[in-house]
C-alpha positions in Angstrom: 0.0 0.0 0.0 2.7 2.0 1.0 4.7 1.8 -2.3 1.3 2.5 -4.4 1.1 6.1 -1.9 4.7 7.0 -2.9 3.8 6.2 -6.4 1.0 8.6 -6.5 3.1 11.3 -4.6 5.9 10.7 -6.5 4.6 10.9 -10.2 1.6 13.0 -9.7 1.3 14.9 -6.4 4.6 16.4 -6.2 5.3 17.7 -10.3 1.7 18.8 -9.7 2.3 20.6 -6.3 5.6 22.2 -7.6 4.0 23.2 -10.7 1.2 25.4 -9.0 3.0 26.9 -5.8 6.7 27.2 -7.0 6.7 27.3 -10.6 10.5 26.2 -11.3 10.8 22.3 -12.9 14.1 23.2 -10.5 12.4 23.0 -7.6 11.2 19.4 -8.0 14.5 18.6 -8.5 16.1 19.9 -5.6 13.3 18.2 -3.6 13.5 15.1 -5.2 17.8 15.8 -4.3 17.0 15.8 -1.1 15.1 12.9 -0.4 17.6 10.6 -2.0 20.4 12.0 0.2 18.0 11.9 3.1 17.2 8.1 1.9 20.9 7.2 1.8 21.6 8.9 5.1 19.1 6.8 6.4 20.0 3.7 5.2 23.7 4.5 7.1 22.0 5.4 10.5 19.8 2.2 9.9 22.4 -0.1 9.4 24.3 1.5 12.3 21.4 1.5 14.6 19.6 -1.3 13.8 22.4 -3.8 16.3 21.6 -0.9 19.1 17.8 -0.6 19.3 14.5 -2.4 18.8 14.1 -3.4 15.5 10.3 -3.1 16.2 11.0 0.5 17.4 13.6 1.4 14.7 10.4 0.3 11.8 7.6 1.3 13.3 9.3 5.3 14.2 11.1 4.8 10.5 7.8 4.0 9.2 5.6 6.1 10.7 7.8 9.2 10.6 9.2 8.3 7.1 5.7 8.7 5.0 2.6 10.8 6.3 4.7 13.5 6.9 6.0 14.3 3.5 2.2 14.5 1.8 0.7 17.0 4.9 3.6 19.3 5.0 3.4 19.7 0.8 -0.7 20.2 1.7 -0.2 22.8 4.3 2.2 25.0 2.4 3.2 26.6 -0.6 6.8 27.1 0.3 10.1 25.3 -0.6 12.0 25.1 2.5 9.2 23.4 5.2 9.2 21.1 2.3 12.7 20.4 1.9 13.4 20.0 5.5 10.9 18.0 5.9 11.5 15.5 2.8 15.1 15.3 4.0 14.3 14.2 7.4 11.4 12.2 6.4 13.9 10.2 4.1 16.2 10.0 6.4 13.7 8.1 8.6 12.2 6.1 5.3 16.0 5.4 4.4 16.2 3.2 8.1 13.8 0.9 7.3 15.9 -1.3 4.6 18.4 -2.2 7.2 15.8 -3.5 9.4 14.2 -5.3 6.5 17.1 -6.8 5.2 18.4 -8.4 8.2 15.1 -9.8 9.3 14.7 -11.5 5.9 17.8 -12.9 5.9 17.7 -14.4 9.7 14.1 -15.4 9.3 14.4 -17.0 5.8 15.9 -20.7 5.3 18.1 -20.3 3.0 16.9 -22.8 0.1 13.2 -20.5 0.2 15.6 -17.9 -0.3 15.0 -16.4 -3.9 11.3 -17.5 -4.2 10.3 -15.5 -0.8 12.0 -12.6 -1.3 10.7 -12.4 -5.2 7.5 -12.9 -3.7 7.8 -10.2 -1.6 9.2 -8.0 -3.7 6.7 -8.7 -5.9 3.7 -8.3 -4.0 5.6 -5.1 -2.0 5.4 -3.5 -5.5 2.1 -5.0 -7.1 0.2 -1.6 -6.7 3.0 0.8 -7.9 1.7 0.5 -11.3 -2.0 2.2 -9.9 -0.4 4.7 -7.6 0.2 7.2 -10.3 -3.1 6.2 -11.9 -5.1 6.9 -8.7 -3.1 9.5 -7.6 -4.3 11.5 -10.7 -7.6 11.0 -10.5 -7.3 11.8 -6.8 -5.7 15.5 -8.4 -8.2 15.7 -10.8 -11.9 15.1 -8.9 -10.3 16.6 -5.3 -7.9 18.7 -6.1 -4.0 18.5 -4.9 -4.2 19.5 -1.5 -7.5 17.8 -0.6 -5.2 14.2 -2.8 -2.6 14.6 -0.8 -4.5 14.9 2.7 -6.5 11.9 1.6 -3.3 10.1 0.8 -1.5 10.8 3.5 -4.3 9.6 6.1 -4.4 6.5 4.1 -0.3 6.2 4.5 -0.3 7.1 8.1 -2.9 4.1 8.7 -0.7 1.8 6.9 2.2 3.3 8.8 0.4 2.0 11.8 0.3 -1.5 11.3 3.4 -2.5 13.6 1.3 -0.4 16.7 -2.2 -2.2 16.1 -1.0 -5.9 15.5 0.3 -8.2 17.5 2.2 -10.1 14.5 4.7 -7.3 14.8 6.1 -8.0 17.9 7.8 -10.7 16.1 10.1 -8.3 14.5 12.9 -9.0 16.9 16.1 -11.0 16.3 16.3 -14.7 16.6 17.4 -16.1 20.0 21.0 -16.7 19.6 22.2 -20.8 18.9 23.6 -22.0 21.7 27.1 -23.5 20.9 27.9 -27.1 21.2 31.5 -27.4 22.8 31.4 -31.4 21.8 30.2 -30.9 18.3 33.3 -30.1 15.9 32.5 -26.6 14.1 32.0 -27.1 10.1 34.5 -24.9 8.1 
């Protein structure tokens, strides 16, 4: 759901936002700038963080912080800078949430499901990109841009949620360690 948001902000909201407040293509390229440096950033902190804290925590703050935020501050303003600072640290936040990912895949996994469970997810993580852009303009077009992104952004910030409301989350913790067998010889 998430990715089909972005795809809508992304494609749509955003070009459509910068076109009617800011008027400079420029602009949506500096904003666009500094979300991928914010995303990278956040990637770093994530992988750095992610041994120190609650991986629960570190998602559900990354998550939560990471989306809704970028979609109300673009439909409470018509200036560049509350936008860029907050796209940068939104990113930032977003950017954390691979680490966490990663890692819990590749504990949780068996390694011979490996490739058909993470192309599965993958592929069902990105099934609705291909509609985000397509509702996202006809959110533009019957509501408006500001009223889009409000609607938008409530729905991301429900998604966002989901580690808070359900209990399947609390499983996003690291595996107990395997206790080590001093009598069995270790395999090199």
């Amino acid at each position: 759901m998430t990715n089909l948001l972005d795809q809508g902000l992304i494609e749509v909201m955003l070009p459509v936002w910068v076109r009617d407040e800011v008027g400079s293509a420029g602009a949506l390229g500096v904003i666009v700038g500094v979300g991928g440096l914010g995303a990278v950033l956040g990637n770093l902190v994530g992988a750095w963080l992610g041994p120190r804290v609650s991986r629960r925590t570190l998602y559900t703050v990354g998550f939560i912080l990471g989306g809704a935020p970028r979609f109300f501050v673009l439909a409470m303003t018509g200036a560049l800078t509350p936008v860029l600072a907050v796209v940068g640290v939104a990113e930032v936040f977003a950017g954390s949430l691979n680490a966490v990912i990663g890692a819990t895949a590749y504990e949780r996994i068996p390694e011979e499901l490996r490739a058909r469970v993470l192309g599965t997810v993958k592929a069902s993580a990105w099934i609705g990109i291909p509609f985000g852009a397509l509702l996202g303009g006809y959110a533009v077009e019957t509501l408006g841009v500001r009223a889009a992104l409000l609607v938008f952004g409530a729905a991301y910030l429900l998604t966002t949620l989901a580690p808070v409301v359900f209990p399947a989350w609390r499983q996003l913790r690291r595996p107990d360690p395997v206790p080590i067998d001093e009598h069995q010889p270790i395999a090199t």
